[in-house]
N, C-alpha and C positions, 0 to 999 in steps of 0.2 A: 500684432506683436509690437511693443512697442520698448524703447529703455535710449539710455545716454548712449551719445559716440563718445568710449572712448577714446582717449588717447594713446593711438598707436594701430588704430584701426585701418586696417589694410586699404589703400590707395587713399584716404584722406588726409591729405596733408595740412589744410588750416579749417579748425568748427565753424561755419559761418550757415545762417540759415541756407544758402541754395545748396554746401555740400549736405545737410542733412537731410533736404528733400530731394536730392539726388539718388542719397545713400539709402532713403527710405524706399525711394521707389524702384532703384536696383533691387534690395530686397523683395520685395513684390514680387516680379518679372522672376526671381529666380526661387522664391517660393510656388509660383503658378507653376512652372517647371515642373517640381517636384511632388506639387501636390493635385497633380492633376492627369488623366489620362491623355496620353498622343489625339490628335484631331479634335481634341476638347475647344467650342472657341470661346475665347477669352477677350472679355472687355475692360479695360484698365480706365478706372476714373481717375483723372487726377483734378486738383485744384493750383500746381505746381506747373505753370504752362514753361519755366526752366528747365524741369527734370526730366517730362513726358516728350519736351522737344528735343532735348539734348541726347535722350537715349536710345530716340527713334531716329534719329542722325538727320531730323528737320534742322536740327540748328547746328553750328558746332561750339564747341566748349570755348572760351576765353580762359577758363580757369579751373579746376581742379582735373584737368586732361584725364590722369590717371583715370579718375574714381568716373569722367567719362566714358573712356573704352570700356570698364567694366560695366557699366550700363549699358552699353552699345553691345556688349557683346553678350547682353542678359536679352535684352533685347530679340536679334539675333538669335538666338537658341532657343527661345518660345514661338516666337514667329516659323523655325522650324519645327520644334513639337506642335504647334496647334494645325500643320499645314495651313499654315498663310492665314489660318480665322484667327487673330488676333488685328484688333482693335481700338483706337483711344476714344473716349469721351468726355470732355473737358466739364469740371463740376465748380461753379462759381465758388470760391471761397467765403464763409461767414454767411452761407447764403440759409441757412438752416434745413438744407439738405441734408436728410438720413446719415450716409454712410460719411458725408462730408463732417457734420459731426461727432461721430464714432473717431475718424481720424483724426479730428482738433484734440479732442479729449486725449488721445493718446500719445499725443504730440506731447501734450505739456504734462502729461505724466513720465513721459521720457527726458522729458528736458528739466524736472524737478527730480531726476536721478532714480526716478523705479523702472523696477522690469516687469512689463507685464506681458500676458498671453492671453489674448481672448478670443474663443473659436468664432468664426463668421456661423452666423445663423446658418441651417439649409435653405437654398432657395427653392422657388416651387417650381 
């Protein structure tokens, strides 16, 4: 899923590229939540070693606090749904990794102002 941060968009206070891969990767963490069964474990790729550190409370925030806690606290609530099997594993950027270009692409279809939805493949 991808599209623009609006303006006015709950805990982010200024567009700057780390709040949208904050705010993308909150999303995530509380999409897996919701789309996924309790004890499910979950491995989160990121390319964003800001967001993934910041939400897992490895780092703490300098800057956008808010739109931090709600990461921290998405965080936190999957790490409870999955009993503790959640994950990170870090995906070199631009590195033409699979899903790491899936997520470029939608980056900057999001940031040329579309919304889009595209289902994750099944895995096997």
């Amino acid at each position: 899923m991808c599209g623009p941060v609006p303006p006015g968009t709950p805990n982010v206070a200024t567009a700057t590229n780390n709040s949208a891969e904050l705010l993308a990767f909150t999303r995530a963490l509380q999409w897996a939540r919701t789309d996924t069964q309790g004890g499910t474990p979950i491995c989160m790729r990121y390319d964003s070693c800001y967001a993934a550190m910041v939400a897992s409370s490895s780092w703490k925030a300098k800057a956008h606090k808010a739109l931090a806690a709600e990461a921290r606290t998405a965080w936190l609530r999957l790490q409870q749904h999955t009993h503790n099997k959640l994950w990170l594993r870090h995906v070199r950027g631009h590195s033409n990794h699979e899903w790491n270009n899936i997520a470029d692409t939608m980056a900057n279809l999001g940031r040329s102002g579309k919304r889009v939805f595209k289902p994750a493949p099944p895995t096997l």
